[in-house]
C-alpha positions as CSV (number, residue, x, y, z in Angstrom):
1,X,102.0,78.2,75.1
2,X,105.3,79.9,75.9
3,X,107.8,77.5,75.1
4,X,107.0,75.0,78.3
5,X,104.8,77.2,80.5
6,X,101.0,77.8,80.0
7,X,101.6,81.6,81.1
8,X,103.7,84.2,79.2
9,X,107.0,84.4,81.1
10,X,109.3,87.8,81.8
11,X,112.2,85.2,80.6
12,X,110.4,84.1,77.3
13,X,110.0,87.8,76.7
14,X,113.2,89.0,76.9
15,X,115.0,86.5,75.1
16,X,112.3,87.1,72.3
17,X,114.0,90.8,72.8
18,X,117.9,89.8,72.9
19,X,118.1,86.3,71.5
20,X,119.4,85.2,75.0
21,X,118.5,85.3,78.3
22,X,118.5,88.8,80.3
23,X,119.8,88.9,83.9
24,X,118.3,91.4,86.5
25,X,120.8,92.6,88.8
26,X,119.2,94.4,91.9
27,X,120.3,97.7,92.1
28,X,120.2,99.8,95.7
29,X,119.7,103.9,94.6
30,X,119.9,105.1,97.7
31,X,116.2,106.4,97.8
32,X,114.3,106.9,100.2
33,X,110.5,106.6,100.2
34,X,107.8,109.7,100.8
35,X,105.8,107.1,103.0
36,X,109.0,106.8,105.3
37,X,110.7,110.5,104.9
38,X,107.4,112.1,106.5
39,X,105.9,113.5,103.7
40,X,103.3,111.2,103.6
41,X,104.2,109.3,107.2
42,X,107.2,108.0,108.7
43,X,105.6,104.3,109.2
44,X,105.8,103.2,105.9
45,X,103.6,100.4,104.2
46,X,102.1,97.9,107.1
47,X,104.5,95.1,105.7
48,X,107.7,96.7,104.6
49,X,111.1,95.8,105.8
50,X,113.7,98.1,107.0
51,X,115.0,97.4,103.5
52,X,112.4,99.2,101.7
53,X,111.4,95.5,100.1
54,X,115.4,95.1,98.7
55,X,116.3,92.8,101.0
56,X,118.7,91.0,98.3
57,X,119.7,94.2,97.2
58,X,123.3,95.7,97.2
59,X,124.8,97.6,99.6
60,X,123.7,101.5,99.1
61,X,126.9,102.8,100.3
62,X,128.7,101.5,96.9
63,X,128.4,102.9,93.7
64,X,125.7,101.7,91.2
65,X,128.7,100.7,89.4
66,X,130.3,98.7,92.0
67,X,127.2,97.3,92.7
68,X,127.0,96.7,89.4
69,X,129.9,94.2,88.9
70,X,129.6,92.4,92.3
71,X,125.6,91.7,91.0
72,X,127.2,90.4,87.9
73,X,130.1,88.7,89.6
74,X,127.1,87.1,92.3
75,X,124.8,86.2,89.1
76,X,127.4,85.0,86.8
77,X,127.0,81.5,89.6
78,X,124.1,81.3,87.8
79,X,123.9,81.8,84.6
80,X,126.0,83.0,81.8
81,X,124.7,85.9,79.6
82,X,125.9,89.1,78.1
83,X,122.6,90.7,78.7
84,X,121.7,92.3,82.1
85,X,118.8,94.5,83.0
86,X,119.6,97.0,85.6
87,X,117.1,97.0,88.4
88,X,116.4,99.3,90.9
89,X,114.5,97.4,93.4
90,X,114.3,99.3,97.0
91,X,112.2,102.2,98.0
92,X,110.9,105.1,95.6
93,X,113.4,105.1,92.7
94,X,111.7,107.8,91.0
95,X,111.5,110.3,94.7
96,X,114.5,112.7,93.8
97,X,114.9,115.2,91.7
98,X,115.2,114.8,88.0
99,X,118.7,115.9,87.8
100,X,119.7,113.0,90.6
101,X,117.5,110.5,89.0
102,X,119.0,111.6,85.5
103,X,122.5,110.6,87.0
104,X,122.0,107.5,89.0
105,X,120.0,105.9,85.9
106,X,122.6,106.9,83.3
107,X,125.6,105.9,85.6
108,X,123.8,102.1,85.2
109,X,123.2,102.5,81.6
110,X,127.3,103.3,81.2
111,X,128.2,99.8,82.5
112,X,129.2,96.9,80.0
113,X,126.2,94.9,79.0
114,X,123.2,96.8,80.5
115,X,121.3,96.2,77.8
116,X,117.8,97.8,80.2
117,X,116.6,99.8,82.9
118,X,113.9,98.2,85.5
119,X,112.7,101.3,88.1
120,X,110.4,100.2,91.1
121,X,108.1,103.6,92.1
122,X,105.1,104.7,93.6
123,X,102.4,105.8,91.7
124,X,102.4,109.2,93.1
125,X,105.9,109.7,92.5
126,X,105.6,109.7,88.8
127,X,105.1,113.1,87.2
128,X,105.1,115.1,83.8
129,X,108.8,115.9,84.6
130,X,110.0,112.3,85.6
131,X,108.1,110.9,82.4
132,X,110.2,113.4,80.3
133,X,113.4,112.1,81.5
134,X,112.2,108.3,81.9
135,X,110.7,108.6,77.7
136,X,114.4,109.7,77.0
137,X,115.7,107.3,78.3
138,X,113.0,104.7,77.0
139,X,114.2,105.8,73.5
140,X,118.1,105.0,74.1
141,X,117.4,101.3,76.5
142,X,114.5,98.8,77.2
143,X,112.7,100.3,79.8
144,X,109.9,99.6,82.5
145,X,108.6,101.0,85.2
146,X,107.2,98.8,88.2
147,X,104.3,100.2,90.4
148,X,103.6,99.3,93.7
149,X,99.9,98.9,93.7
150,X,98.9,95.9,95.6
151,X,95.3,96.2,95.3
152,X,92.3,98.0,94.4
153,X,90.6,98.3,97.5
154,X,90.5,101.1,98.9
155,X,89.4,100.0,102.7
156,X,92.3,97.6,102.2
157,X,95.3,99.9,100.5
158,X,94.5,102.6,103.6
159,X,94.7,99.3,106.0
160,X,98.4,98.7,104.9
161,X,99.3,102.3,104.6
162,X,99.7,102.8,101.2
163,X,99.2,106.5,101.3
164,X,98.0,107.1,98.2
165,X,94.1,106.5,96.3
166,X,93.9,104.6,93.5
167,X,92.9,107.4,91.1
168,X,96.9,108.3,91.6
169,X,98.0,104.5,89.8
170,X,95.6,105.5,87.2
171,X,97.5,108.9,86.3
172,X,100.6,106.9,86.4
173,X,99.8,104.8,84.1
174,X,98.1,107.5,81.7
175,X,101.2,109.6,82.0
176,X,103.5,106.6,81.1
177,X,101.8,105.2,78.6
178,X,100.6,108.0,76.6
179,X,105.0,108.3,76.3
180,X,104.9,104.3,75.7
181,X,106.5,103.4,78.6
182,X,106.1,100.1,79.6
183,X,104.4,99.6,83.3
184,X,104.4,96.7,85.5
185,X,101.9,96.5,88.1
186,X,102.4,94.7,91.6
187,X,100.0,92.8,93.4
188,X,100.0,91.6,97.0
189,X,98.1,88.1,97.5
190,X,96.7,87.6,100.5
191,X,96.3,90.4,102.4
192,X,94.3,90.8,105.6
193,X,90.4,90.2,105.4
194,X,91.0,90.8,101.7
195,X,88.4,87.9,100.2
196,X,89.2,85.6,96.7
197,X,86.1,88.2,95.0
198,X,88.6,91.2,95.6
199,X,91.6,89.5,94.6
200,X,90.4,89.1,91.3
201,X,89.0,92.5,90.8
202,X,92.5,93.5,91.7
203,X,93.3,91.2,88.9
204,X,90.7,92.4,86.6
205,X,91.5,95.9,86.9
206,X,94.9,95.6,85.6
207,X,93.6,93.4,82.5
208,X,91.2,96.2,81.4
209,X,94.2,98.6,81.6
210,X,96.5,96.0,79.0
211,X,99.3,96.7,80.8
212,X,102.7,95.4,79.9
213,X,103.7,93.4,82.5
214,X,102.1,92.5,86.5
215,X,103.9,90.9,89.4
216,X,102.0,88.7,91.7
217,X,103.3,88.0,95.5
218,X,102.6,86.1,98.3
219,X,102.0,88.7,101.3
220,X,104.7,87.7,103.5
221,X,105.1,88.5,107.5
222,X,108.6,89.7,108.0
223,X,110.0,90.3,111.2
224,X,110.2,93.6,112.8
225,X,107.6,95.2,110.5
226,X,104.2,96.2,112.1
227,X,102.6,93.5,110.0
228,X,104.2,91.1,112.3
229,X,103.0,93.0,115.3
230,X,99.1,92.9,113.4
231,X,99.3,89.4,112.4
232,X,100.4,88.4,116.5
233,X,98.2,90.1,118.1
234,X,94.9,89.0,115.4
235,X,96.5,85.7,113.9
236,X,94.4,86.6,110.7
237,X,94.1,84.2,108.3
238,X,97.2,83.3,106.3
239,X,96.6,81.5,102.2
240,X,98.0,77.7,102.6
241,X,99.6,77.0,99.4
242,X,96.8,75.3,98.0
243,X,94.8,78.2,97.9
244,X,97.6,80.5,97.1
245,X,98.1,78.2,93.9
246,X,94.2,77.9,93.0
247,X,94.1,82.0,93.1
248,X,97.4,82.3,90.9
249,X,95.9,80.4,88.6
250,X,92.1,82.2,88.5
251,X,94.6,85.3,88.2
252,X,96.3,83.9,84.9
253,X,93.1,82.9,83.6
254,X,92.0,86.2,84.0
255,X,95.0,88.3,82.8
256,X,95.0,88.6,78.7
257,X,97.8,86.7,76.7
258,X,99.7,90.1,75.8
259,X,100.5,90.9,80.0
260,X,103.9,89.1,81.2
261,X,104.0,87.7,84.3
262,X,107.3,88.9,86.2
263,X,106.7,87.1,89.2
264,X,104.5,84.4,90.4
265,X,105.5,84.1,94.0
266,X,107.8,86.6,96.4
267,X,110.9,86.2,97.8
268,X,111.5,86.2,101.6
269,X,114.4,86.3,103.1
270,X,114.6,83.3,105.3
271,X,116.4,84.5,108.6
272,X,113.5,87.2,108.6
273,X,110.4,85.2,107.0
274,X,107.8,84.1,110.0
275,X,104.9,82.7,107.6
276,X,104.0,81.8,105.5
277,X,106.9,78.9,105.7
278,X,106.1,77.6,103.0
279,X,106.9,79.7,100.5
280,X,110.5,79.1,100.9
281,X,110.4,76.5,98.7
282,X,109.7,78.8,95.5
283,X,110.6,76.2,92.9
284,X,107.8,73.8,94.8
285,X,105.2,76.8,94.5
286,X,105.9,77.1,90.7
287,X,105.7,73.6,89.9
288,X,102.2,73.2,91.9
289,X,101.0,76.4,89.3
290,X,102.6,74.3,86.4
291,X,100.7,71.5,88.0
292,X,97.0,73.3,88.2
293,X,97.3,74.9,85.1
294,X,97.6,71.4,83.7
295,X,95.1,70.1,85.7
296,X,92.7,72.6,84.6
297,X,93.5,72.4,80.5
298,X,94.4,76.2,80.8
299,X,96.4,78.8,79.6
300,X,96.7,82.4,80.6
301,X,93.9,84.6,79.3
302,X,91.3,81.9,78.6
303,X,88.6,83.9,80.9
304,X,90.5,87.3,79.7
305,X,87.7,89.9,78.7
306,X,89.8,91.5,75.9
């Protein structure tokens, strides 16, 4: 047990690491994404917003220390802390040049209380030169690096456009770790003709790898993206929560005690969210995973192979 959840929290984690608890503040780089600037394809994943996925981010055209203080102004509502985690949420944080990359990520660092750096990547933006700068950096902060996988399947990841095979996440990860660099991995739940068996693969795949840390989110149909366009012309299948709940929690059972769960269910944006609905109502999703877990007499990692 982690303090009062059956699952090992990012928050229980990082105040284990700073005594208190640490604040993300979403960070806007000003990156841009090879799946948008045509090197890959202007389109961009099937279900991305015009945001990149930041859509609570700041505003790009402030500095990252402006941003910086409003994010901590915004937060401080919230909760009061000393500890904050820069986060840089939108796009393809690591799709620049090093010497760009090596200024925008130290220009964070220089702020009062940024105690860490969170990136958000692609997979086949990550190479020997990035890792360099990102294992200097790892020895001066607490670092991770989030990867946009989503799933395993390959029919699936060239349905939604990911533009990359999964052979590229592997070398990611290899590259990162072998500098210990802590990776998170992101999952989509819920995509189209994806079944509950390939879920879980997705699932089982990043327990093999031990990885530090895995986000889980609901796929969500946002306005204006051609996901929405898909999902009204085909009206595929969408999870109800019930199901969505029952696969989180196969998912924790699965995942070994040592991986932290960032997230559990995504954020929409309401004004653009067109289903599911009913994940608005994130504290009602988490409860209902509390609930099951209960139910069940389970704990993350009881089914874990390691």
């Amino acid at each position: 047990m982690w303090n009062d959840k059956r699952y090992h929290t990012l928050d229980y984690e990082l105040k284990k690491v700073f005594g208190e608890k640490a604040i993300k503040l979403s960070i806007d780089g000003n990156f841009t994404c090879p799946n948008r600037d045509g090197k890959i394809s202007d389109k961009g994943c099937i279900f991305c917003s015009e945001r990149g996925s930041g859509d609570f981010t700041s505003d790009r055209t402030k500095t990252i220390s402006t941003q910086i203080c409003e994010q901590k102004e915004f937060m401080s509502k919230k909760w009061v802390s000393n500890t904050y985690i820069a986060y840089f949420q939108n796009y393809t944080n690591t799709y620049d040049s090093v010497e760009n990359l090596r200024i925008k990520f130290y220009e964070a660092l220089s702020c009062p209380n940024i105690k860490g750096l969170a990136i958000a990547t692609r997979p086949d933006c990550i190479n020997k030169e990035i890792v360099e700068l990102l294992h200097e950096i790892n020895s001066k902060t607490f670092l991770w690096i989030e990867l946009g996988l989503q799933t395993i399947n390959e029919e699936t990841s060239m349905f939604i456009r990911r533009g990359y095979k999964l052979a590229a996440f592997d070398t990611a990860v290899n590259l990162l770790t072998e500098s210990n660099i802590r990776v998170v991995a992101h999952l989509i739940i819920g995509l189209p003709n994806e079944t509950k068996q390939q879920i879980l693969k997705s699932a089982k795949y990043i327990d093999n790898l031990n990885l530090w840390g895995i986000k889980l989110h609901m796929l969500h149909i946002l306005k204006n993206t051609d996901l929405e366009k898909y999902f009204n012309k085909n009206c595929f299948h969408m999870l109800s929560q019930d199901e969505y709940v029952d696969i989180i929690c196969d998912i924790l059972e699965l995942l070994n005690s040592n991986i932290i769960i960032h997230r559990l269910t995504g954020d929409g944006k309401k004004s653009d969210l067109i289903a599911p609905l009913w994940s608005l109502n994130k504290l009602k999703v988490l409860s209902e995973i509390d609930r099951e877990l209960k139910y069940r007499q389970s704990i993350q990692g009881i089914k874990s192979a390691l």
